[in-house]
N, C-alpha and C positions, 0 to 999 in steps of 0.2 A: 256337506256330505249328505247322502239321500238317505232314508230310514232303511233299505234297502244293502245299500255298503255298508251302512252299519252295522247290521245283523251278522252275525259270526256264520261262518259255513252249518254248524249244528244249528242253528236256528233256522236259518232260510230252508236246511233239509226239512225241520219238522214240520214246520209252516207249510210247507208244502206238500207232505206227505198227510197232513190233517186234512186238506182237503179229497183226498180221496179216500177218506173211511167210509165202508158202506151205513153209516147209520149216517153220515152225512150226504153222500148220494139220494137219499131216502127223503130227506129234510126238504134239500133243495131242488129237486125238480120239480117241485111245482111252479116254484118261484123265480127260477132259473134254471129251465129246460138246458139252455147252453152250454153252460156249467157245471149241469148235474153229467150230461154227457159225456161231457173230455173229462168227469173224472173218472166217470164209470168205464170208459175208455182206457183209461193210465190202469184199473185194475183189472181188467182183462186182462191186460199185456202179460199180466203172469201167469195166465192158466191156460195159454194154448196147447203146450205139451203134456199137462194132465190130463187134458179133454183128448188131445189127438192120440197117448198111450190111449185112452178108456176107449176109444171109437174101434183105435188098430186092434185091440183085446178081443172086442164083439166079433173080428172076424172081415172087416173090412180090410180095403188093399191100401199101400202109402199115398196113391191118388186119390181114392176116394175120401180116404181119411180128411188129406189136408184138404179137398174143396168143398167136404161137409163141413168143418171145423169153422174155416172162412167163414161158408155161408150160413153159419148158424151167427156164428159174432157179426155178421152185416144183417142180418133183419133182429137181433136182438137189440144192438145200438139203433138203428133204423127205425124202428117197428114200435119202439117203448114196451117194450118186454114189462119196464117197470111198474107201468100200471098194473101188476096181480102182486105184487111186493109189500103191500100193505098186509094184506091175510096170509102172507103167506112168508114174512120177512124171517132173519133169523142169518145162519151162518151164509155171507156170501158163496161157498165155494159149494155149499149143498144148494142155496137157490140157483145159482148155473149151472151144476149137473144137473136138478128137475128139469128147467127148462131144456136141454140139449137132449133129453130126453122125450122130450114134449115135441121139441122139435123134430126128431130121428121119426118119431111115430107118426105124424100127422102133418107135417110141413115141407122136409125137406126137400120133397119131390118137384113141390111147389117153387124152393125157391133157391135153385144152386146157379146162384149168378154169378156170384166170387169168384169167375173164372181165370186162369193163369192168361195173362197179355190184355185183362180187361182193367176197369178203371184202379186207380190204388186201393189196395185193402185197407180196413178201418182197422185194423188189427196185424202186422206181420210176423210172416212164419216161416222160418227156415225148415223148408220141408225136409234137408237134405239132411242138416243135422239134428233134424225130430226122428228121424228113420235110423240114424245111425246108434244113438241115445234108445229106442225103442229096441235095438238088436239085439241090446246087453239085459234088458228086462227078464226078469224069472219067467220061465215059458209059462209053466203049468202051477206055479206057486199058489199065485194072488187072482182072485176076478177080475173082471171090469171095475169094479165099484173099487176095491180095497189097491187098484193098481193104481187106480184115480188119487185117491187118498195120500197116499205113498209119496206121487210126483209131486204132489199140492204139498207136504210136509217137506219135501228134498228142494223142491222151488222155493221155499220160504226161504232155506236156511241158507238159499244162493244169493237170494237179493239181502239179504241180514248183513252176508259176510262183503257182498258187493257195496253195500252203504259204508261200511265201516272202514271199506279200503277207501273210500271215496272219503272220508273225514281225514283220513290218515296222511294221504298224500297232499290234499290240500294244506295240511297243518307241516309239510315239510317231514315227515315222518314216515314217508311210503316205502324206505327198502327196510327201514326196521322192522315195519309192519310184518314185511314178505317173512323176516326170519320167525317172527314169534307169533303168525297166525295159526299155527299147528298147535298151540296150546291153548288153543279160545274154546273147543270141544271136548278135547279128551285129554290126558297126558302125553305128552311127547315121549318118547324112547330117549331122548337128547338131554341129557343133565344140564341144566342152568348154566354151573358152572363151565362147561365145556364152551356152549354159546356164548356167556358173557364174554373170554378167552378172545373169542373170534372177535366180538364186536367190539374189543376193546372198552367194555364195560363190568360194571362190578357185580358179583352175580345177586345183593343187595337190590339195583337197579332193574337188573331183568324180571325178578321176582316181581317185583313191585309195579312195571311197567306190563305184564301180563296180567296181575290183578287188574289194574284200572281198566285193561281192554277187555277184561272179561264180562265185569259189569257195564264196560259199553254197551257190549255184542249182545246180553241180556234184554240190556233197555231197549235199544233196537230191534230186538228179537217182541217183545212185549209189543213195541209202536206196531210191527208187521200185522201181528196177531190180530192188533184192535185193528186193523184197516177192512176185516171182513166181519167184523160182527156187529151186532144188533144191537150190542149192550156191554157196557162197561162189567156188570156183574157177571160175564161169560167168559171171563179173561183168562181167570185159574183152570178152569173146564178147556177152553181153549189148548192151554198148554198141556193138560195130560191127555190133550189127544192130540198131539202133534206127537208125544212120547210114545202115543199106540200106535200111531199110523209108522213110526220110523223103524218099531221092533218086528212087524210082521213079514 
């Protein structure tokens, strides 16, 4: 057996989500430009619809949005963005809003290649349902900045809950999951016992089996966190502002 099937589903995920912490992004592109890429790539993938609300907020149309958005993520992968990352390092999701800003002001003119029927995007965007997701947005609430924020805290909490289904079904556990993932964030309206009832289980067992998934969703919640910061000491910081960006 290969060290690889060895590894239990929650290993192989961490293993693999280590590599694309931005403080290890940071480490390794000098050393492996290649590498430092497709990981800096894997954590983009979660910030197109933060960046495409912040664009659509300024005022821009859902076309332009999405082939700024594009063509900001193809010359930042492209381009090595990373070389000003050193003076400038810190929260990934503030260092790519700087830059897309940097970009909006001084580049974009220059470089909107990312056209719709042209080569594959380094990044994909469901422009369709980034615009339908944008409708529902508070009109007049939040800025650019604080709407940014917002998505960037609501996107965490999607891939968090999307990992932990992803453990769950693997483990043989995915319709249990479905009933008790409404208790991983707030209380349910649903009395234990009423659900135990249904599942045929003791309401001992559901208690119990919603703890342990709680503190999964946590620790996952915590993995996500570090995947954009600069430092293990910005973790706690990290998390009460993921609590500010969700109240506003």
């Amino acid at each position: 057996m290969s060290d690889n099937q060895a590894q239990t589903p929650q290993a192989r995920s961490a293993e693999w989500f280590a590599t694309t912490h931005w403080s290890v992004v940071l480490a390794i592109r000098q050393d492996d430009p290649a590498r430092a890429r497709a990981a800096l790539e894997r954590l983009c993938q979660g910030y197109w619809y933060p960046l495409y609300a912040f664009v659509r907020r300024l005022g821009k149309s859902p076309h332009d949005a999405e082939d700024l958005v594009q063509s900001f993520f193809t010359v930042c992968l492209e381009k090595d963005y990373l070389n000003v990352a050193d003076r400038e390092k810190g929260r990934f999701r503030s260092f790519l809003l700087m830059m897309l800003k940097r970009f909006m002001a001084n580049e974009h003119q220059k470089h909107l290649t990312a056209k719709r029927g042209g080569a594959r995007p380094v990044v994909e965007l469901d422009a369709l349902a980034a615009e339908e997701r944008y409708a529902v947005e508070p009109v007049d609430r939040l800025s650019a900045d604080k709407l940014y924020e917002r998505r960037w805290a609501l996107t965490l909490l999607e891939q968090v809950l999307a990992r932990l289904q992803r453990e769950q079904e693997e483990a043989g556990r995915g319709v249990l999951f479905s009933h008790l993932k409404v208790f991983l964030t707030a209380e349910s309206g649903r009395p234990y016992v009423e659900l135990a009832a249904q599942l045929g289980l003791t309401e001992s067992t559901v208690k119990v089996t919603v703890h342990r998934l709680r503190l999964r969703y946590r620790q996952l919640l915590d993995d996500e966190l570090a995947n954009t910061i600069g430092s293990a000491d910005d973790l706690e910081a990290e998390r009460q502002h993921l609590l500010e960006s969700l109240s506003v």
